[in-house]
C-alpha positions as semicolon CSV with decimal commas, in nm:
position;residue;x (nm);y (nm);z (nm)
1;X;10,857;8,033;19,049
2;X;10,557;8,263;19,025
3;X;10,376;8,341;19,329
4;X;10,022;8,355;19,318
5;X;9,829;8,543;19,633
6;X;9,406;8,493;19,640
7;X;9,218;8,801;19,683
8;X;8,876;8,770;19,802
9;X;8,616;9,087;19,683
10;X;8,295;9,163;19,707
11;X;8,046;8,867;19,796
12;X;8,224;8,583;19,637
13;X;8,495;8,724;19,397
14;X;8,856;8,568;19,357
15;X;9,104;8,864;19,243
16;X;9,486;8,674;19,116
17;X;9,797;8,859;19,217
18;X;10,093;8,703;19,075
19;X;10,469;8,825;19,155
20;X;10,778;8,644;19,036
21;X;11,052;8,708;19,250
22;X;11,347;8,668;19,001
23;X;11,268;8,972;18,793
24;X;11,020;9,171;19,074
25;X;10,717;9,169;18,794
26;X;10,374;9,169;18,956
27;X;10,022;9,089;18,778
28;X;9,658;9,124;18,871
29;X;9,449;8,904;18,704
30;X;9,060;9,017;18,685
31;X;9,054;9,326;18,915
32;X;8,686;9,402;19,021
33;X;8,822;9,672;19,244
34;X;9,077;9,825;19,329
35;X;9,173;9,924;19,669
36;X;9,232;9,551;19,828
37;X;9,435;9,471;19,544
38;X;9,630;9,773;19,581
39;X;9,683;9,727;19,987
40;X;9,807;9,358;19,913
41;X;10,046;9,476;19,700
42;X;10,215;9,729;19,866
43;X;10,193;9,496;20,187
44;X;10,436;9,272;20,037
45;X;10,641;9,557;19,874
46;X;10,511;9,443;19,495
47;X;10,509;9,691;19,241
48;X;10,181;9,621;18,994
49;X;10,314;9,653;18,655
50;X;10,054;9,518;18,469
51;X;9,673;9,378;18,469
52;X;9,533;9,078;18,281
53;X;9,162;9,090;18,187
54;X;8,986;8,737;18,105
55;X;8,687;8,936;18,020
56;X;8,455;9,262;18,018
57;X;8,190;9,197;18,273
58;X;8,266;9,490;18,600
59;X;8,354;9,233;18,825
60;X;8,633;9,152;18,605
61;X;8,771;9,510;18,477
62;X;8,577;9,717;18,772
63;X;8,944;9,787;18,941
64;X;9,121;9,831;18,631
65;X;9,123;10,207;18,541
66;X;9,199;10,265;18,957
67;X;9,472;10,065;18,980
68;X;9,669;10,218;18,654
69;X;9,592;10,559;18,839
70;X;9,779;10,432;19,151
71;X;10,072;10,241;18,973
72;X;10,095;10,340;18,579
73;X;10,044;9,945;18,487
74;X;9,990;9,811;18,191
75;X;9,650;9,662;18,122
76;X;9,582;9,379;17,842
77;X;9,265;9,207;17,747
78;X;9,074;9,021;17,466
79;X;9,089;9,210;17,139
80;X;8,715;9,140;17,061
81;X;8,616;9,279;17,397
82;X;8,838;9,603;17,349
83;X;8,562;9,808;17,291
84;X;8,358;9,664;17,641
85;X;8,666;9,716;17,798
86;X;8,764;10,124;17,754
87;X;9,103;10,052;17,958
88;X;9,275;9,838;17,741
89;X;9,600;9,920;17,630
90;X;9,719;9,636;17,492
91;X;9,485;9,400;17,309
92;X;9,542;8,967;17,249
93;X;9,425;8,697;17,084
94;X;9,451;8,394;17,047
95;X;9,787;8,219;17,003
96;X;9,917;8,559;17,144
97;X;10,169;8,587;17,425
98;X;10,206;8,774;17,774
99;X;10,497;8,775;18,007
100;X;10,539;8,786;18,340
101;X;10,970;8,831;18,403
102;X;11,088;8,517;18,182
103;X;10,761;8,284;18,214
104;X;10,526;8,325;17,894
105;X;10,156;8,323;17,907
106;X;10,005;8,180;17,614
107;X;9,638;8,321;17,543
108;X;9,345;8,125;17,459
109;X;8,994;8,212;17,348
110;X;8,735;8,055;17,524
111;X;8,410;8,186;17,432
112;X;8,083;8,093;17,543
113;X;8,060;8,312;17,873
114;X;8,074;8,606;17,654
115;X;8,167;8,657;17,356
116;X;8,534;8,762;17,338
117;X;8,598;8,549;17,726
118;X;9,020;8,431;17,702
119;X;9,201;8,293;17,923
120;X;9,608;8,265;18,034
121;X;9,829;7,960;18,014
122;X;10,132;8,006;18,199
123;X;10,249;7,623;18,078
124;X;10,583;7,625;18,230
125;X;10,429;7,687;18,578
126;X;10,160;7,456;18,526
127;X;9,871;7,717;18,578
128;X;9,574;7,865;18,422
129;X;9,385;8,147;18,466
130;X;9,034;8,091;18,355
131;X;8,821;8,376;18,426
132;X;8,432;8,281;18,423
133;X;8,487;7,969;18,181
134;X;8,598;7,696;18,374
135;X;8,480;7,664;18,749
136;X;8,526;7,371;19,060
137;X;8,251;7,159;18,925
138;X;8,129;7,393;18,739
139;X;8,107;7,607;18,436
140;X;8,047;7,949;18,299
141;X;7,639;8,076;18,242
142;X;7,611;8,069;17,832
143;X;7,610;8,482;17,826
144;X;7,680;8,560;17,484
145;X;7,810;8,254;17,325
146;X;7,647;7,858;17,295
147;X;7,683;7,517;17,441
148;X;7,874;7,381;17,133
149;X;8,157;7,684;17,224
150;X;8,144;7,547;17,603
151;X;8,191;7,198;17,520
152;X;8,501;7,283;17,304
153;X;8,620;7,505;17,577
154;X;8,602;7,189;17,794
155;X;8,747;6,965;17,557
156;X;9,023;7,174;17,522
157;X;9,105;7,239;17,882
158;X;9,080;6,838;17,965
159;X;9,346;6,813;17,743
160;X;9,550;7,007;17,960
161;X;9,806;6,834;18,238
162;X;9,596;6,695;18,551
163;X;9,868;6,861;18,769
164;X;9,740;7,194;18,591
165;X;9,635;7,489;18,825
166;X;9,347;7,671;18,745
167;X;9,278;7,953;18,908
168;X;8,927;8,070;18,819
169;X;8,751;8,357;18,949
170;X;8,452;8,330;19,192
171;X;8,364;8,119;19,489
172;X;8,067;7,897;19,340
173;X;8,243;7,557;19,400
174;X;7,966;7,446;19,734
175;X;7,671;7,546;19,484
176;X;7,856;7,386;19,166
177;X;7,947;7,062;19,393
178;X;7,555;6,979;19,512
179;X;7,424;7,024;19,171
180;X;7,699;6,817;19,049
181;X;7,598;6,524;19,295
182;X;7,256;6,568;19,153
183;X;7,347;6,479;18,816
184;X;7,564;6,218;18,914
185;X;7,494;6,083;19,214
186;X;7,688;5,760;19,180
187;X;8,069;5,932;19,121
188;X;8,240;5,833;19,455
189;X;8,526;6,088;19,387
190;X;8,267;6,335;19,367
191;X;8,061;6,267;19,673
192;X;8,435;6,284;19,887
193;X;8,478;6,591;19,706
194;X;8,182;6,777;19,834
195;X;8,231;6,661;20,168
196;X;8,541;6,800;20,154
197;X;8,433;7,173;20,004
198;X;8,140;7,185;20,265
199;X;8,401;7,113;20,600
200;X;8,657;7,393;20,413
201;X;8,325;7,687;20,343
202;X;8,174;7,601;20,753
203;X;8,521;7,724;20,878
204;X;8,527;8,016;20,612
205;X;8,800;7,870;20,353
206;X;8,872;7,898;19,999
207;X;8,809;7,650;19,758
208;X;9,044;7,683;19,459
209;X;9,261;7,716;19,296
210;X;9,133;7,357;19,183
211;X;9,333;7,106;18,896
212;X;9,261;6,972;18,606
213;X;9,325;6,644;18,748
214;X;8,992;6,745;19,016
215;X;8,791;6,859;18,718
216;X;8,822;6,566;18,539
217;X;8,695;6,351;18,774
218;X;8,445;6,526;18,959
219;X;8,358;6,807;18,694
220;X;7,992;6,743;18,481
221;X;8,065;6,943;18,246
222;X;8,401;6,900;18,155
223;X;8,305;6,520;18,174
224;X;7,990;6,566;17,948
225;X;7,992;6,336;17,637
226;X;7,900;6,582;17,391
227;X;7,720;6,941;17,341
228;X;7,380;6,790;17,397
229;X;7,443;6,679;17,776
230;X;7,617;6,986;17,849
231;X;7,352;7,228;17,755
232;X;7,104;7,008;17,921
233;X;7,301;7,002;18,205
234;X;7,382;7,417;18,225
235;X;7,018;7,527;18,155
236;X;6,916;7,245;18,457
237;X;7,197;7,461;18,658
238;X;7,025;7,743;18,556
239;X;6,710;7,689;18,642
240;X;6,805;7,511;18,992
């Protein structure tokens, strides 16, 4: 059983620590800094052994170069982001594999966020960590890659267990949730939803992980019916 501790940074970032007990291997997923992650960490008496980049933007790699200083990890990330991302030390693709004690992590490329964006499927523990692709109600800004590479990114992760975890990484899911209700104003499971995420962000609480299972229903653009409705739908988020 992998443990999984939320790391809030910066105004609305999510850093992923992940420990498994059996073997004593520890994980950061997506460090935009370093020093909270650190602190957590040595709280619980985890050694960080290794780092697991989704992606080049700072928020996402900001920590990594600090936290290899501290703790001699090892840091992996998407191949065709390797040269964004001037840390790497061991570079993935897709169909690839990262471990964390005996569970596997299968990688996945999901661009559209930018160009090179992957994310990690631990399948055997149900969870996903999704970077900037997949959000509560929501979905990654079209960076560096198009709405046809979105849309296949969705397909692909609605295919996935509804019991899935997916642990993506910023706080957007209030924001993602009203513009959701404006596109779809009728979903009933949708309308609880955000009534649910605006009680939980008045007292100051976090939001995801979310499921699969929660995207599908109440997610716009993981429900969209083809690439057409989900651009429409991202460049109205945009704009809103």
């Amino acid at each position: 059983m992998i443990e999984v501790v939320r790391i809030p940074v910066l105004s609305d970032n999510y850093v992923w620590l992940l420990h498994d007990g059996e073997s004593g291997d520890t994980v950061v997923v997506d460090p935009a800094v370093a020093e909270p992650v650190l602190a957590q960490a040595q709280a619980r008496g985890w050694k960080i052994g290794q780092i697991w980049n989704t992606h080049w933007h700072p928020d996402h790699v900001g920590g990594n170069a600090a936290i290899r200083a501290a703790t001699g990890c090892t840091i992996t990330g998407p191949a065709a982001e390797a040269e964004k991302i001037g840390t790497l030390d061991v570079e993935v693709a897709e169909g690839d594999r990262v471990r964390i004690g005996r569970h596997e992590a299968a990688v996945m490329e999901v661009p559209a966020h930018t160009a090179g964006h992957i994310a990690y499927h631990l399948a055997d523990e149900t969870m996903i960590f999704v970077g900037d692709t997949l959000f509560a109600m929501g979905c990654g800004r079209l960076f560096e890659g198009t709405a046809a590479q979105m849309f296949a990114n969705m397909q692909r992760f609605a295919r996935l267990p509804d019991e899935t975890a997916v642990y993506c990484a910023h706080e957007y899911t209030l924001s993602n949730g009203r513009f959701a209700l404006s596109v779809d104003p009728d979903n009933a499971d949708l309308a609880r939803r955000v009534t649910q995420v605006e009680a939980l962000r008045a007292v100051g609480e976090a939001t995801v992980p979310t499921t699969i299972g929660a995207e599908r229903a109440t997610n716009i653009f993981l429900r969209a019916a083809s690439v057409d409705e989900l651009a429409a739908r991202r460049a109205a988020k945009d704009a809103a």
